[in-house]
N, C-alpha and C positions, 0 to 999 in steps of 0.2 A: 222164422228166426235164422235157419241157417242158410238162407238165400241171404238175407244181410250182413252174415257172417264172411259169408263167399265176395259180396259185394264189396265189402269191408276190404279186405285180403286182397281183392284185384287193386282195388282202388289205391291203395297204399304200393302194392309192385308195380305200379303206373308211373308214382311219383317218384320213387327212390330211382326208376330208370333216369331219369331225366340228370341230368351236368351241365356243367360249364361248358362242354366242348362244342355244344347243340347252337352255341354263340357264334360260331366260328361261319363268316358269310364264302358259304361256299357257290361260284355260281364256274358253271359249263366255260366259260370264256376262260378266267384265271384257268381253270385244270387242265383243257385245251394245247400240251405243249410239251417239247422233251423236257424231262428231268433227269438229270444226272446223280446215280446214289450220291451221297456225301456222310450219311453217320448211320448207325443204330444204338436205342438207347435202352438199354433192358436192365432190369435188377440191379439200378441206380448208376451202372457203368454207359458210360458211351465209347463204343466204336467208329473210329474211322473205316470208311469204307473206302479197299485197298484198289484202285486203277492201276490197269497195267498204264507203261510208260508211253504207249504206243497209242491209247485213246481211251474213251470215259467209256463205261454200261451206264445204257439208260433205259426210261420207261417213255415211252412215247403214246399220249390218250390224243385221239385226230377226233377232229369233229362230227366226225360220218358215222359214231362207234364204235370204229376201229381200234386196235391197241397194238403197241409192238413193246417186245421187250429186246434188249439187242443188248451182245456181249461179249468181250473180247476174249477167247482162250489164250491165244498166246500172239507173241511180236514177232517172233522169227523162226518162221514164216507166217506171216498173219494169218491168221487163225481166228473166226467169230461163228454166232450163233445167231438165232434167234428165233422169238416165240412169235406168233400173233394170234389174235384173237378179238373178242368184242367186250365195250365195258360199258355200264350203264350208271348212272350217277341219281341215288333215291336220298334226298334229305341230305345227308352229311357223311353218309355211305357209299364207297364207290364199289362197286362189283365188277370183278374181271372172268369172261370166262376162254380157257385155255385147254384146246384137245379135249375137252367135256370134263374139266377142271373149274370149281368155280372153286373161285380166291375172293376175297370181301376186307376192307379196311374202313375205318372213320378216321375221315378227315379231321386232325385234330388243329392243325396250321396250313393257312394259305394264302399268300400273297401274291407279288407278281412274280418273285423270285424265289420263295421257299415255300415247300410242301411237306404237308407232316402226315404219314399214315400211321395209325395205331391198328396194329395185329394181331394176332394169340397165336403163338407159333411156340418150338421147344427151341429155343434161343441156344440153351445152355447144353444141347441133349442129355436131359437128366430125366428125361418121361414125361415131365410137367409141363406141362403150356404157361408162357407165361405173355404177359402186355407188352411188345416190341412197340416202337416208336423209331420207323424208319423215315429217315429225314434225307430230303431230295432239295437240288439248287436247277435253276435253268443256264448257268454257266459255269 
């Protein structure tokens, strides 16, 4: 009996995993490309995501599993950054891993032009993680 109890219990945290978002056809080719931030959306508010004047930050996923992330500090004198590392795409999950940093997002939105990561980050720094929805454009 308490093997089917357990069986029971799995079986229902199986199904409650499952959403909408698991609809979303993500394939290598679409994700393949720079993205430039454009918003975030947490705790029912959306942010614009602020570019210097001088060029965009983006997130660059190459076909070889490469990753780049690149970032402008300042315009004058130009001044950037950048990350890179490797990212592997499982289901609707993309994993990046950075300086033995792994980072993990679901793809919630993708098209040719717009990308949507869902994250658990402290958005608000209040201690609490909460569900970010950081939205990415290819121009």
């Amino acid at each position: 009996m308490k093997k089917l109890f357990l069986f029971a219990l799995a079986s229902i945290a199986i199904l409650s995993s499952c959403s909408s978002d698991d609809s979303v056809k993500v394939t290598e080719d679409k994700l393949t490309k720079k993205w430039y931030y454009k918003s975030y959306q947490a705790n029912g508010d959306t942010d614009a995501y602020d570019h210097l004047p001088c060029a965009k930050d983006y997130v660059e996923f190459l076909p070889n599993g490469s990753y780049t992330e690149f970032y402008i500090n300042d315009c004058t004198p130009l001044e950037t950054g950048s990350s890179t590392g490797s990212w592997v795409l499982e289901g609707n999950t993309v994993a990046v891993a950075i300086d033995g940093e792994n980072y993990n997002g679901k793809i919630t939105k993708l098209s040719d032009t717009q990308l949507q990561l869902t994250i658990r980050a402290d958005y608000d720094d209040d201690g609490d993680e909460e569900n970010v929805k950081v939205n990415f454009t290819n121009n």
